[in-house]
N, C-alpha and C positions, 0 to 999 in steps of 0.2 A: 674235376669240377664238383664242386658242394652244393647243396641248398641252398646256403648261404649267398650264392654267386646269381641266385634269382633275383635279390631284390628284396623288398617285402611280404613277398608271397613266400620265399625260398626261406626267410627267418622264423617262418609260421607254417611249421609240416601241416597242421591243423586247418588251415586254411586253403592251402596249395588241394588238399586234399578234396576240400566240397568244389573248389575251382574246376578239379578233373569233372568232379561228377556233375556239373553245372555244363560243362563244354559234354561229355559224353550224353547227357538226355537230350539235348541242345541240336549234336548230329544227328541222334538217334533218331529223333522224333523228326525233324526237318529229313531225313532218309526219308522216312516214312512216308511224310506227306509229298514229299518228291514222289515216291512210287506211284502215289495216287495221280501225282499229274501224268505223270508218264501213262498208265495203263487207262488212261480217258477217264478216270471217274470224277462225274458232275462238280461244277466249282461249287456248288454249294456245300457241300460232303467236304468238300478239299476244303473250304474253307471254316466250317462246322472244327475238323482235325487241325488247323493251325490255330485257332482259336485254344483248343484244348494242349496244343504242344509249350502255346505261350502261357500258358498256367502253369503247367508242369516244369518248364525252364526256371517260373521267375521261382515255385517252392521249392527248385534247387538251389536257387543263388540265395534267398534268403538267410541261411548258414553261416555263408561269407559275406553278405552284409552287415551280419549282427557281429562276426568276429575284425571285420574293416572296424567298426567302433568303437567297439571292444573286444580285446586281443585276448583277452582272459575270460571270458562270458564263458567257457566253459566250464569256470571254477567259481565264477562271481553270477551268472544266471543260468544256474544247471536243470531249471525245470524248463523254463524257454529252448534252452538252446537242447535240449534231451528231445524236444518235442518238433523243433526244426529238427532237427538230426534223423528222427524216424519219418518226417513228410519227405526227406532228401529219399533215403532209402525207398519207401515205397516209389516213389516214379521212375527209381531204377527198376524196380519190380515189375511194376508197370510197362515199361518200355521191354523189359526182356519177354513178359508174357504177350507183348504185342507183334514181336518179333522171333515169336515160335511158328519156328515152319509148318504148312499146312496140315502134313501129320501127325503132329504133335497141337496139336488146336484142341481135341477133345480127350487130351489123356489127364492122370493124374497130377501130371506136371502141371499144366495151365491150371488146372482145377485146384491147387497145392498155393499158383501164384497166385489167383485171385481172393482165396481166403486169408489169403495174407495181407493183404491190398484191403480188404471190408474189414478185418480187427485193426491195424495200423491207423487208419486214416481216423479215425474218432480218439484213439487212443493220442495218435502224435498234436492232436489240434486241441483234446484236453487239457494237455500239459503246456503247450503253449499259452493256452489262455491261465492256467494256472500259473507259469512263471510273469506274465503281464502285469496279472492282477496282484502278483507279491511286491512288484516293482512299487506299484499304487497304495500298499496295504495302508500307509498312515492315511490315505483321503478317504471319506465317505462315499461310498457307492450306491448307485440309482437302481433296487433292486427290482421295481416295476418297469425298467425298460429291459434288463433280461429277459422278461416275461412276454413284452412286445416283439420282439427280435427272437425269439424263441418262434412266436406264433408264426411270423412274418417266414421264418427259414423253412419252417415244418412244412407251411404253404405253400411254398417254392417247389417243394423237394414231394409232395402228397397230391398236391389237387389233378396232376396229370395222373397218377397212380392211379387217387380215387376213381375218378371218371372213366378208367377203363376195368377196374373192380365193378362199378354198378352196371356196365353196360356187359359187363361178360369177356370182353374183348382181350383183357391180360390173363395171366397165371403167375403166381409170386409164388419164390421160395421162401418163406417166412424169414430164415436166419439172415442170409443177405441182403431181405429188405430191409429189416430191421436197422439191421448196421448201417445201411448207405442210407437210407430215407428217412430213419428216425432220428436212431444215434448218431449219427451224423451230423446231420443238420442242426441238432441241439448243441453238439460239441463247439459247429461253427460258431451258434448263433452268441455262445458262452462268451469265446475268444472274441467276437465281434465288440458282444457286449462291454467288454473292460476297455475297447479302443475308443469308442465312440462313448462310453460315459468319461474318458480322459479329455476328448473332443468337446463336452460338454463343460466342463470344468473352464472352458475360455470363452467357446463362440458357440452357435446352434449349429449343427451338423447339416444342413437344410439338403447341402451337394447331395449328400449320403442319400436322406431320406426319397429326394429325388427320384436318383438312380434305381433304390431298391422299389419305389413303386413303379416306374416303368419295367423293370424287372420283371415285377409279377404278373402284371398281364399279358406280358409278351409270352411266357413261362407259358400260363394256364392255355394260349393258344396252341404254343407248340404241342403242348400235349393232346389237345382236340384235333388236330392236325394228323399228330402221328398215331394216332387212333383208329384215324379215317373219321371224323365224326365232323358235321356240319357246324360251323360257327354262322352265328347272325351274317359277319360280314358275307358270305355266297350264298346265304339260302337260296335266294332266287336268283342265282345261278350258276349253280355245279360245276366246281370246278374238276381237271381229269385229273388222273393219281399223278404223274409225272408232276404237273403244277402242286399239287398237294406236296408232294416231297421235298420240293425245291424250298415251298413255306416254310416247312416244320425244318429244316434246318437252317434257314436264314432264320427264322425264328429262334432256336436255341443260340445259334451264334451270338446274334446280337443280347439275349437273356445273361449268355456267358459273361462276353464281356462288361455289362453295366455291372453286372454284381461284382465282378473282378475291380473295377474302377473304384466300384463305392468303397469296396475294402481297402485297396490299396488307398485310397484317401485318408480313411480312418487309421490305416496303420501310420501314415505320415502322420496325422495330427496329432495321434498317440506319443511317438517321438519327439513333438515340437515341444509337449506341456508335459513328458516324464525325463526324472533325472536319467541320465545314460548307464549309471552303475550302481549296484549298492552291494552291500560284500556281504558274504553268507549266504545269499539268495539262489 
């Protein structure tokens, strides 16, 4: 039996290949959150972690949906598809560093996967937005909404930070926050930018804008939440930490997924109003 005798996956090593690693973070993650059912921990937690498993799944499969369209995106959008390539990689990182057993949780191992995990993730989500925006290069681009969605990401990804910076309550490692809460979010907010000004070029983006402002106050909650810190809505009357916990992770849940939506929207619109190939790219 050959490759061949797959089908169209089996005439496409390149493809057959992110399939595996799509179905492998896919077990992986779904093991995971199985465990958590199993061993009693809170459905909010459980559900907080299926939330994050379905991010991690869909930026493996994205790989193989850019080569379902095109079969040659490796050689025709090598900065797109270089940049999915390394967001695949990192959630296998990801999922191995998550799936280190309990004595290996604080060696150099973990410690090894996770800086690998905070330089990838900014790097592989730059170049994505850099092969998008090559896609687009003949159209004019909206360089004051970069600027908005830049502010809007930073926001997302800081005001929970902030807030426990000013009350005393965190401790940051400057490098790793840098990467995840700064760089990061810029990188997204880059790559967003080229989707939603392509979004722009047909119809107003309105779903988008929507989502990313429920987004943010949900956001800035969870982080007063997991602070410990009182929001208007309890003052007058205190709720107990148990109840606190269950918020701050239905909280992020639902913050997770509206930003996931809003993207996943804009990447579809993106596709509706750009050409599917251009050569050299």
């Amino acid at each position: 039996m050959s490759l061949a005798d797959l089908g169209p996956l089996g005439r496409a090593p390149l493809r057959l290949a992110f399939v595996a690693a799509a179905a492998l973070v896919a077990v992986g993650r779904g093991w995971l959150v199985r465990g958590d059912l199993v061993d009693g921990v809170p459905l909010d937690i459980v559900a907080f972690s299926a939330a994050s498993a379905l991010v991690s799944v869909l930026i493996v499969s994205l790989p193989t949906a850019l080569l379902v369209r095109n079969p040659e995106a490796y050689r025709t959008h090598r900065l797109l598809f270089a940049g999915l390539g390394i967001g695949a990689a990192i959630e296998i990182v990801r999922l191995a560093n998550q799936a280190l057993p309990v004595d290996l949780a604080e060696t150099a191992l973990h410690s090894n996967l996770l800086a690998v995990a905070w330089v990838g993730v900014p790097i592989g989500t730059i170049l994505v937005g850099l092969g998008l925006l090559r896609l687009r290069s003949s159209g004019p681009t909206r360089r004051g909404l970069l600027i908005v969605l830049a502010a809007v990401f930073l926001a997302i990804a800081l005001v929970p930070a902030g807030i426990g910076l000013m009350t005393e309550q965190v401790t940051i490692d400057p490098l790793p926050f840098a990467l995840t809460s700064i760089v990061g979010p810029i990188a997204a907010a880059f790559a967003a930018w080229v989707a939603v000004d392509a979004w722009l070029d047909r119809e107003e983006p309105r779903t988008f804008w929507t989502l990313i402002a429920a987004a943010l106050p949900i956001q800035v909650i969870a982080g007063l939440l997991g602070l410990g810190l009182p929001i208007p809505v309890y003052l007058a009357a205190p709720l107990d930490p148990e109840t606190l916990n269950v918020l701050f992770f239905s909280s992020a849940t639902i913050s997770t997924l509206l930003v996931l939506w809003a993207l996943a929207l804009a990447v579809v619109a993106y596709g509706r109003h750009t050409p599917p190939a251009i050569e050299g790219a």
